[in-house]
C-alpha positions in Angstrom: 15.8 6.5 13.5 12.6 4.1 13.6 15.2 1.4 13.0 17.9 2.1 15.6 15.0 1.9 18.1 13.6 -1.2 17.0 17.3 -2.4 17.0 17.9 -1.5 21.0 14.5 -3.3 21.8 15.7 -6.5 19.5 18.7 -6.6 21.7 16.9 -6.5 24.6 14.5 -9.5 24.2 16.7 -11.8 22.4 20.0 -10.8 24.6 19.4 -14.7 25.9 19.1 -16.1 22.8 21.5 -17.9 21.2 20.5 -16.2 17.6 22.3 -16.4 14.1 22.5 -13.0 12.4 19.6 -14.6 9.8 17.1 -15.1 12.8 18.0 -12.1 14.6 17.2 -10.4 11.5 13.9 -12.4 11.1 13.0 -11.2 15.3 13.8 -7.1 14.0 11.2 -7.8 10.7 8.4 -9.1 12.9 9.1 -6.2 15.3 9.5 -3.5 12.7 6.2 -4.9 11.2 4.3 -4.7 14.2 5.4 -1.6 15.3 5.0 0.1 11.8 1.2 -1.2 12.0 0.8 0.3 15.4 2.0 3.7 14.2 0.2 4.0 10.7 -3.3 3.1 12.3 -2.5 5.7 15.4 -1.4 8.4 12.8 -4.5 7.8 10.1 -7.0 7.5 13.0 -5.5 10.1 14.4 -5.3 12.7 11.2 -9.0 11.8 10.5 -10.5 12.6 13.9 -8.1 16.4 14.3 -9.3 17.0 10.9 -12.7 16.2 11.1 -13.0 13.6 8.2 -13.2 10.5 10.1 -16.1 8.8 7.5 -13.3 9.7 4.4 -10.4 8.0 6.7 -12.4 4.7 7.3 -13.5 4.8 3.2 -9.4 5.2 2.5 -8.2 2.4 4.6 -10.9 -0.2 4.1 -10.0 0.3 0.4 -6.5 1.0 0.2 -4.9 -1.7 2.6 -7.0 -4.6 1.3 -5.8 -3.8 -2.5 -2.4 -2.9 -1.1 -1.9 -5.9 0.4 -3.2 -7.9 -3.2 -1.6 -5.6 -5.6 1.6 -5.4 -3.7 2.8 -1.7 -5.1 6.3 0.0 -4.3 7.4 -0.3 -0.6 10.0 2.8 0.9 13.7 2.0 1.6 13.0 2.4 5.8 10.1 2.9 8.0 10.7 7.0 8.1 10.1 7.4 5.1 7.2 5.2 4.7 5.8 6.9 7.7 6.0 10.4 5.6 4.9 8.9 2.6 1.5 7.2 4.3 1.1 10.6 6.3 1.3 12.2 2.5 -1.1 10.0 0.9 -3.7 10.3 3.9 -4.1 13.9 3.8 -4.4 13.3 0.0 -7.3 10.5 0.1 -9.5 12.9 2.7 -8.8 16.1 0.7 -8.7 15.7 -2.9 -12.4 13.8 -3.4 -13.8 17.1 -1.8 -12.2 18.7 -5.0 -14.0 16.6 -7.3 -17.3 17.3 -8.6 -17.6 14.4 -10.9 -21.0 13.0 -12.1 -22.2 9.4 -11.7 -21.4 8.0 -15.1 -18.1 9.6 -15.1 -16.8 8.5 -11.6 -17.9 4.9 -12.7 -16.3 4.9 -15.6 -13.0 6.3 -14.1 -14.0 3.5 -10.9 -14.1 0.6 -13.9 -10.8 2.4 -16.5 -8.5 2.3 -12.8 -9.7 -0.8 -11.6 -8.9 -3.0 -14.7 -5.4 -1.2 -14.5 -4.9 -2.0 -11.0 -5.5 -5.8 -12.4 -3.4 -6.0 -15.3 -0.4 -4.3 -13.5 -0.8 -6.3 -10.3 0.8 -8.0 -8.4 4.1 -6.0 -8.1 6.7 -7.7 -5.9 9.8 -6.1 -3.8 12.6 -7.2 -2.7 11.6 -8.5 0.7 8.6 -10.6 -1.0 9.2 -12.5 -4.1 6.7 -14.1 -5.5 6.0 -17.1 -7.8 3.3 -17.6 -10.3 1.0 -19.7 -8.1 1.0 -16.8 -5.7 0.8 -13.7 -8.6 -1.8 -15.6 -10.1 -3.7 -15.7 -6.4 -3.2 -12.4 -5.9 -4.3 -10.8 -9.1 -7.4 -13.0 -9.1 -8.0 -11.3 -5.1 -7.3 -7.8 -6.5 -9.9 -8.1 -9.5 -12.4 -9.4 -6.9 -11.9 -6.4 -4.3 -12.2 -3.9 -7.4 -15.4 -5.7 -8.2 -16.8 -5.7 -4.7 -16.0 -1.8 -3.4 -17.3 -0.2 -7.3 -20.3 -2.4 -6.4 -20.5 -1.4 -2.7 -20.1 2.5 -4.0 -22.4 2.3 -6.9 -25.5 1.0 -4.2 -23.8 3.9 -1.7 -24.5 6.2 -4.4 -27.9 5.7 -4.4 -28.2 6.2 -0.9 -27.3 9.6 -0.9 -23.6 8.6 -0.3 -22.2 10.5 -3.6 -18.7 11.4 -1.9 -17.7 7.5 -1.7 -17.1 7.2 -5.6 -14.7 10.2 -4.9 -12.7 8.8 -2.4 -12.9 5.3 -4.2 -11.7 7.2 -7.5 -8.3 8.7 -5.4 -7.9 6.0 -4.2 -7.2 3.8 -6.9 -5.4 6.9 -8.2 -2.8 6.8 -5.2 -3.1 2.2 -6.0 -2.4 2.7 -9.6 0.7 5.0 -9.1 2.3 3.5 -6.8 2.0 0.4 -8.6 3.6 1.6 -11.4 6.7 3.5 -9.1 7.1 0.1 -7.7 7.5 -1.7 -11.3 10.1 1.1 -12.1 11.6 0.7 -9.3 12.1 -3.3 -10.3 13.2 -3.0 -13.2 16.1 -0.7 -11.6 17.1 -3.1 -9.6 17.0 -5.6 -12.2 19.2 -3.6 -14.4 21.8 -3.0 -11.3 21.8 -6.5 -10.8 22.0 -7.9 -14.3 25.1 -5.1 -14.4 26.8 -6.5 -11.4 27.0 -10.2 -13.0 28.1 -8.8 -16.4 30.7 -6.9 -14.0 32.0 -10.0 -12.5 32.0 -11.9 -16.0 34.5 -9.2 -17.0 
């Protein structure tokens, strides 16, 4: 649906163009990018002020985009679904830490135990972004340094009365570490499809 849309409103700007099928492709990613941001900041600003958890929404996406964008994780086949998905995994990130009563030395260790996971497993490419070693190697070294600074940042928080923020930090890496580890399934499918597909034509 998202798609179609961004599709009529492709047409319309570059209907002057003299476009190849590989540019006007390029013009519809930069579009469906842009408009995708637009939509998951309306609908996480807005889920956090209806539901009264504004402080938890800010902790959520000033940890989870950063690390998302280092890490890589799994990416959804269109933007509905991602849209269902993010929706899914906001309510999650503002609701869950409420449900955990967890002690100081245990939300630390659980902060430390996810965070190194997050580093080992990361980064996880996709099929729109491949990614060489230079670049892994970059982005694994800026994912170990944003686990290090936000289980600092929550660890002084705690002391200031802040308790909740190891919580939502703990989920959040959660919700990090699993997708992560969907999106290296989901590789190696498409790996094995692909490696089928040559043996196919070999045959």
């Amino acid at each position: 649906m998202v798609r179609l849309f961004l599709d009529k409103i492709g047409k319309i700007i570059t209907k002057n163009m003299i476009l190849t099928d590989e540019d006007y492709e390029v013009y519809i990613y930069v579009f469906e990018y842009i408009f995708q941001n637009i939509i998951f900041w309306t609908c996480a600003i807005t889920i956090g002020v209806v539901c009264r958890k504004v402080k938890e929404m800010l902790v959520f996406l000033l940890v989870f985009i950063p690390l998302r964008k280092t890490s890589g994780v799994v990416h959804a086949g269109t933007v509905d679904v991602c849209l269902l998905f993010s929706v899914l995994i906001y309510f999650i990130n503002i609701y869950i830490p409420e449900l955990w009563n967890i002690s100081f030395t245990v939300g630390k260790i659980l902060e430390i135990t996810l965070a190194t996971m997050i580093v080992i497993l990361s980064p996880v490419d996709c099929a729109n972004l491949k990614l060489n070693q230079e670049r892994k190697k970059k982005k694994k070294i800026f994912t170990g340094i944003l686990s290090i600074f936000y289980t600092s940042i929550s660890t002084i928080l705690y002391f200031y009365t802040e308790t909740k923020v190891t919580s939502n930090i703990v989920v959040c890496y959660t919700t990090i570490l699993l997708l992560l580890l969907i999106g290296i399934e989901k590789n190696k499918k498409v790996l094995c499809e692909s490696n089928f597909q040559r043996e196919s034509k070999k045959i």
